[in-house]
N, C-alpha and C positions, 0 to 999 in steps of 0.2 A: 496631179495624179501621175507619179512616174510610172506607173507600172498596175494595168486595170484589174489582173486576177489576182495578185498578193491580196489588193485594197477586202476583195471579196471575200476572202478568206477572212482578214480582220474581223470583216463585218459576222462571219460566221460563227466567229466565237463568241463576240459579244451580244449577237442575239439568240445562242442558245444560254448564256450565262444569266440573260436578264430573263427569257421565259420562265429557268428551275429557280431562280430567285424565291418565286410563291408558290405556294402547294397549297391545294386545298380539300374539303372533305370527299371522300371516298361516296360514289352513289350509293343509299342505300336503296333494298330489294323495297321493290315498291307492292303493294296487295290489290292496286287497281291499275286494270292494265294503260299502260301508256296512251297519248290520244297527239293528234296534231294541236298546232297552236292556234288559237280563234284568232278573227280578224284583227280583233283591234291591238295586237301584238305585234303584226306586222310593219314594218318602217323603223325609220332608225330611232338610238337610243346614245342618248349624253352620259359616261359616270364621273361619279368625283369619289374618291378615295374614302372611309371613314374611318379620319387619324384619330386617335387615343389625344385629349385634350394633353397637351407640353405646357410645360413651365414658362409666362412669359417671360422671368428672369434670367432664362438660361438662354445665353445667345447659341449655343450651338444644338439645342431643342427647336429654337425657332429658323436656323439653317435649315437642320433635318423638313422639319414641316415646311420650308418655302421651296425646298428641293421636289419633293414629293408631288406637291403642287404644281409645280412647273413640268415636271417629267412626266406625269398623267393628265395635264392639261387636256391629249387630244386622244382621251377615250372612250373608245363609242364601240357600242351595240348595236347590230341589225341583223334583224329576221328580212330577209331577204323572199321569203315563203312561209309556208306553215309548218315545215321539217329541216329546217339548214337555219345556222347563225352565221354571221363573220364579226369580229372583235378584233380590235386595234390597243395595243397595249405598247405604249414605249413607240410608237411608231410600228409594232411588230405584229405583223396581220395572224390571228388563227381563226381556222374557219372546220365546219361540222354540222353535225345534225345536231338536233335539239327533239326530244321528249317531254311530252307534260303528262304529270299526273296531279290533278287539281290544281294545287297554286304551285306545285313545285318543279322545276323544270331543272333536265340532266345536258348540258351539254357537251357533247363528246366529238372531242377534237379527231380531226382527221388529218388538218397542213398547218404546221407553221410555218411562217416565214413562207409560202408557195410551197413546201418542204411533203413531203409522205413519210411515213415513221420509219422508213427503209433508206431514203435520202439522210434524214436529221440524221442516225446512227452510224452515217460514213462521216460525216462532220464531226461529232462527237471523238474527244480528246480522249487517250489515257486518263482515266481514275476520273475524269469529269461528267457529270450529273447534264444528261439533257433533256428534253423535254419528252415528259411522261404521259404519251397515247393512251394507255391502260386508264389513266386517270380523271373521270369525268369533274366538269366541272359542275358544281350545284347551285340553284338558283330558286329565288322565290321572290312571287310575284303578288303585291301590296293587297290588301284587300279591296283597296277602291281601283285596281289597276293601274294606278297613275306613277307607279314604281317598280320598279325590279331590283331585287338586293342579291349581290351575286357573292357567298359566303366562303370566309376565310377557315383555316384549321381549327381555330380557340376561340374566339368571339367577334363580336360586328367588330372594333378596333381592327378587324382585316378582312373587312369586308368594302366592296364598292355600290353604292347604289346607284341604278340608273333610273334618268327622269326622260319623257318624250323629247325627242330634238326636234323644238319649233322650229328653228333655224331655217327657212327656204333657200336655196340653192338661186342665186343669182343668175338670170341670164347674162349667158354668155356676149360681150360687145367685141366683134370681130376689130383686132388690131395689126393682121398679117397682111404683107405686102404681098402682091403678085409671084414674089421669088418666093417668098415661104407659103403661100395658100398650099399647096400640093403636099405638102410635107403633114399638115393635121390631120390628128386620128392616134388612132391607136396601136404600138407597134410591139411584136411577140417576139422574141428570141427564134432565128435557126441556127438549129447546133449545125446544120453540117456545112457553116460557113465558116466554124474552128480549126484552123492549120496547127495542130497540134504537135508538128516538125517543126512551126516555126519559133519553138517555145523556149526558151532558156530551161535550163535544169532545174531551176528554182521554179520556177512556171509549170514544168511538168509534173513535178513532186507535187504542186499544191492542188492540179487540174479536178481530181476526184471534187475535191470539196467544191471548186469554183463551178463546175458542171449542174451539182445540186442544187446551187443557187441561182444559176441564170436562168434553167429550163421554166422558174417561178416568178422571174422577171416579167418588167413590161415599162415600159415608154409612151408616154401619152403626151404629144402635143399639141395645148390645146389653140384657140383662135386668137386668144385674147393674152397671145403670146407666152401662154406662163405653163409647165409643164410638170409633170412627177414622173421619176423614175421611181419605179417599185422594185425592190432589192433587198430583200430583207426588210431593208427599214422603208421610207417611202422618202423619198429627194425633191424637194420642189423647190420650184425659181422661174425665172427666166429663160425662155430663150429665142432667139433670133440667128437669121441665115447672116454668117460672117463670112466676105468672100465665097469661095467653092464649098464651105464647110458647114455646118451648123453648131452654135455656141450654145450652150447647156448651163446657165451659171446658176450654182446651186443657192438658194435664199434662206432654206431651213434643213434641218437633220435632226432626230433624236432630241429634236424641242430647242435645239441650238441656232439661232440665227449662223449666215454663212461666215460672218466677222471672225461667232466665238470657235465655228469648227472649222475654220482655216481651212475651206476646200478650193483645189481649182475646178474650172473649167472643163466641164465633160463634153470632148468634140466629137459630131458625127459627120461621117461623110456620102450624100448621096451615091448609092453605087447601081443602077438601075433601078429594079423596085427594092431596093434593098437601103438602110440605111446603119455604115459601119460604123461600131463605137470603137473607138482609138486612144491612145494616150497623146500627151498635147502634142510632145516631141516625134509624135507618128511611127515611133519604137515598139518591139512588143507584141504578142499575137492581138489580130483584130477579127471582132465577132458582128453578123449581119442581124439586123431585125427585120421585119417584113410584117407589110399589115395585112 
């Protein structure tokens, strides 16, 4: 990673291009007033995609369809309370309230990407389409509850349903050594650790955009050595205290193992309670996280 704010910027464009990618139906005026979501809604939720049956003769029908698959592998649903969602698409977090009126539910975004609809629109390119606040998303919920079908523009062929995530969450088997125990937990972005003097011109030019996206960051290093940076997309891997530093090696991205997306190494450096993320070569403005 030669240079940490360009990269973010990258990531900015390709995560508002893949949220406007789908649109879906407009809420309509409901006759019964909205209500919270009962209990048994709450917790997370698994979806799988519902493709339009392809031709098995067509090998690039059945590319298309193993693409799709792979790229939506890790998306998940969760009511997190009886009035808030968060959803992961493409690696790409949006979060909101949610309304029910009988089986049908509105949910209406508020951040993507960590983003507020004032944020995404300093990101947002000439003539390029970003993700649309205005636009609820609509849902409906099976008759035996045991589903949630979250509806496309023209028919279920673009629609996702989601099933319960049995899936239990493993405890965690602490793997950290004495030098890294202090370093786990959860680390937040302080902007006023950006030397924004220290920036090359290209750096400063792109700062707006890279600003939007860190303030929605986060770093989490867990015991069992393996960590996520949140950034847009979500980053996990590895990592371990190398020398005076901390080594970040990325393992997945955007459904890619680290092989296929050829990332380096995200180094940080303790700096009291602060921990700096830097480029490898230590060139470059460097930004503080703090738990």
């Amino acid at each position: 990673m030669k240079s940490f704010f360009p990269f973010l910027t990258a990531l900015a464009l390709i995560g508002c291009e893949s949220h406007s990618s789908t649109t879906y139906i407009p809420a309509k005026s409901a006759t019964v007033a909205a209500t919270t979501l009962p209990p048994e809604l709450i917790g997370k939720w698994k979806g799988k995609v519902n493709q339009k049956p392809v031709d098995k003769t067509n090998p690039g029908a059945k590319l298309g369809e193993a693409l799709t698959d792979m790229f939506t592998e890790g998306l998940t649903l969760e009511f997190p309370d009886d009035s808030h969602f968060k959803m992961t698409f493409m690696m790409i977090p949006v979060e909101g309230k949610v309304e029910r009126t009988g089986k049908n539910l509105t949910l209406i975004t508020e951040k993507v990407a960590g983003m507020t609809e004032a944020q995404a629109k300093e990101l947002q390119q000439p003539g390029a389409k970003g993700p649309d606040f205005n636009e609820p998303l609509n849902a409906q919920i099976s008759e035996d509850g045991k589903s949630i079908l979250l509806l496309g523009t023209k028919s279920a062929t673009e629609s996702v349903t989601f099933t319960r995530d049995t899936e239990t969450e493993k405890p965690v088997v602490s793997t950290v050594s004495t030098a890294e125990s202090p370093y786990v937990g959860k680390w937040s972005p302080d902007m006023s650790t950006v030397d924004i003097s220290s920036m090359s011109a290209e750096e400063k030019k792109d700062w707006p955009n890279s600003k939007a996206i860190i303030e929605g960051s986060s770093i989490e290093l867990k015991a069992d050595n393996t960590f996520k940076f949140s950034i847009m997309v979500e980053i996990e891997g590895k990592w371990k205290v190398d020398g005076n530093r901390i080594r970040m090696t990325p393992g997945a991205m955007m459904g890619m193992d680290s092989k296929d997306a050829k990332q380096d190494p995200i180094w940080l450096t303790p700096n009291g309670d602060l921990l700096m993320i830097e480029s490898e070569n230590g060139k470059g403005p460097k930004l503080g996280y703090r738990r």
